[in-house]
C-alpha positions as CSV (number, residue, x, y, z in Angstrom):
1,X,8.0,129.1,-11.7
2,X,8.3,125.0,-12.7
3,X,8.4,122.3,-11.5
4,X,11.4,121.1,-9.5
5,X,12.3,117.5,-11.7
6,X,15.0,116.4,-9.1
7,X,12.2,116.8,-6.3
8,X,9.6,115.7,-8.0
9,X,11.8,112.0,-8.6
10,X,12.2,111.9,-5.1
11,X,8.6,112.4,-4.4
12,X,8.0,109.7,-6.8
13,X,11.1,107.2,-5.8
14,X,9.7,107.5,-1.8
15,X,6.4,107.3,-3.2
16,X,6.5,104.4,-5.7
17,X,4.9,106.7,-8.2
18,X,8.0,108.3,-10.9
19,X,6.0,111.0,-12.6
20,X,6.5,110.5,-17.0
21,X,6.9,114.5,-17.2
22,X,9.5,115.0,-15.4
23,X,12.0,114.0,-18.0
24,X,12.9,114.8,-21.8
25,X,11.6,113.2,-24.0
26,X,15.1,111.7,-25.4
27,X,16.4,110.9,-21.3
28,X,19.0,108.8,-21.0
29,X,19.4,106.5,-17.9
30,X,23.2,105.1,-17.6
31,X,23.3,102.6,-14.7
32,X,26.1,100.9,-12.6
33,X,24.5,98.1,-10.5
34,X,26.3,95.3,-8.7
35,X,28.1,92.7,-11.0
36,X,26.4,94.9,-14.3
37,X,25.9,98.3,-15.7
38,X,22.9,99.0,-18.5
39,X,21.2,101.8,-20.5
40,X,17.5,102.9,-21.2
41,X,17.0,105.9,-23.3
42,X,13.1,107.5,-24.0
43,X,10.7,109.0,-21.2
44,X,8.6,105.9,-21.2
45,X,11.3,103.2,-20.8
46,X,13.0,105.1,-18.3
47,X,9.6,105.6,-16.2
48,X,9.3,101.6,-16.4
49,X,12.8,101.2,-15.0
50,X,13.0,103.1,-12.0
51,X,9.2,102.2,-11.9
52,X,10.3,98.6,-11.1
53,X,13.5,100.0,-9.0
54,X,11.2,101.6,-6.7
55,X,7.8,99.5,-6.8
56,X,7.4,100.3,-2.7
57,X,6.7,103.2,-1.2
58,X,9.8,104.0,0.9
59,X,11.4,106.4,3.2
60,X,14.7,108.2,3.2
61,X,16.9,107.9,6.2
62,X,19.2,110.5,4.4
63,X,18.9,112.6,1.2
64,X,22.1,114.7,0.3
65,X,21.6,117.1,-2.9
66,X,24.4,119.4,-4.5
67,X,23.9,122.1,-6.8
68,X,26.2,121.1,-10.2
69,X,26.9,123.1,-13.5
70,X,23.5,121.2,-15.2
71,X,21.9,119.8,-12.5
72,X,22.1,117.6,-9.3
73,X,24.3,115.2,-7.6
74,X,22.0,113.2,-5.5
75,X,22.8,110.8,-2.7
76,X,20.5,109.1,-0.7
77,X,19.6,105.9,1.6
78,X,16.1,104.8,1.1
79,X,14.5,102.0,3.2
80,X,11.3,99.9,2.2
81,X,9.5,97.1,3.0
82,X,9.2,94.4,0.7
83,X,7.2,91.4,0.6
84,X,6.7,92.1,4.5
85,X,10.9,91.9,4.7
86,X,12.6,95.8,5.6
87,X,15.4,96.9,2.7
88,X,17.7,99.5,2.3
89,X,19.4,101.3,-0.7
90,X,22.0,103.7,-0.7
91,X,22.5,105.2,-4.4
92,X,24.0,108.5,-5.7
93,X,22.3,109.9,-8.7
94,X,24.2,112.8,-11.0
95,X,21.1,114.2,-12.5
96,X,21.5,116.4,-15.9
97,X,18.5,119.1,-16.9
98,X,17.8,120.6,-19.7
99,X,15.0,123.4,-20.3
100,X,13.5,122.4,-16.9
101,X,13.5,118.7,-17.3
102,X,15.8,115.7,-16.6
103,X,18.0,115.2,-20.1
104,X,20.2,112.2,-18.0
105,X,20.5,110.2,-15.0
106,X,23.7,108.7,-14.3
107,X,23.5,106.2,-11.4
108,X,25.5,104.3,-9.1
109,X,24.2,101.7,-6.7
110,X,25.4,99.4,-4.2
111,X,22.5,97.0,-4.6
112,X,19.3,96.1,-2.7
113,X,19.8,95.0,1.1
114,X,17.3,92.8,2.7
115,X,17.2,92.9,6.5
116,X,19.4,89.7,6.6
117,X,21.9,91.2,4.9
118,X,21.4,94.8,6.8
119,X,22.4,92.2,9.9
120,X,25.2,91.5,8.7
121,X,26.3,95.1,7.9
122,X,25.5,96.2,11.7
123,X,28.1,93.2,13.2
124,X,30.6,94.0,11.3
125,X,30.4,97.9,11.9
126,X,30.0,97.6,15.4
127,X,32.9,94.8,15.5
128,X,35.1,97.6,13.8
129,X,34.0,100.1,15.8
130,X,34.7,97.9,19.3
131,X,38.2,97.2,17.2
132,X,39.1,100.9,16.8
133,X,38.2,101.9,20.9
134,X,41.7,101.8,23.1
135,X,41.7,99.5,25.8
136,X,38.8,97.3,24.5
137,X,40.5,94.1,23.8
């Protein structure tokens, strides 16, 4: 049996260490970031990309994966720490294989969260939340 290439990212996103031979040769990585969305095609460049996307090890508070027709649909919510400052990520990934390997990674993320900005997030989810409660105006 091979390698599992969708595991074996994660492995390598939580551990700041993408493995090279995981994807084809010819992978393409199509990527919608806030404000911008970009390309890299080739094993090598796409390595260096996510390599700089994920440069510390992390952890993930949640990791959803979903069988599709050639491949994975991959959610997750990774947490790191970052020049001594905590961040979070939450990304969904549609991962495409092809003879065991990743042939495409299409991803979507809503951008890189320092704690200051995680704050911010908590208040105004707990202010909606108190909002949403009967009787607690």
């Amino acid at each position: 049996m091979g390698i599992d290439p969708v595991g074996a990212l994660l492995t390598g996103i939580e551990g700041a260490a993408i493995p090279v031979d995981i994807f084809c040769q010819d992978v393409r990585l199509d990527a919608t970031v806030p404000n911008w969305r970009f390309s890299v095609q080739g094993a090598g460049s796409v390595r260096e990309e996510l390599s700089r996307w994920y440069a510390d090890p992390g952890h993930f508070e949640e990791v959803r994966r979903n069988a599709i027709d050639d491949g994975e649909l991959l959610e997750f919510t990774l947490s790191w720490e970052q020049e001594g400052v905590p961040h979070m990520c939450h990304q969904a990934h549609v991962v495409r294989l092809r003879e065991g390997r990743i042939a495409s990674d299409t991803v979507f993320c809503g951008g890189r969260w320092p704690e200051s900005l995680l704050a911010q997030m908590r208040d105004a989810q707990l202010a909606v939340e108190g909002a949403a409660v009967p009787g607690s105006d």
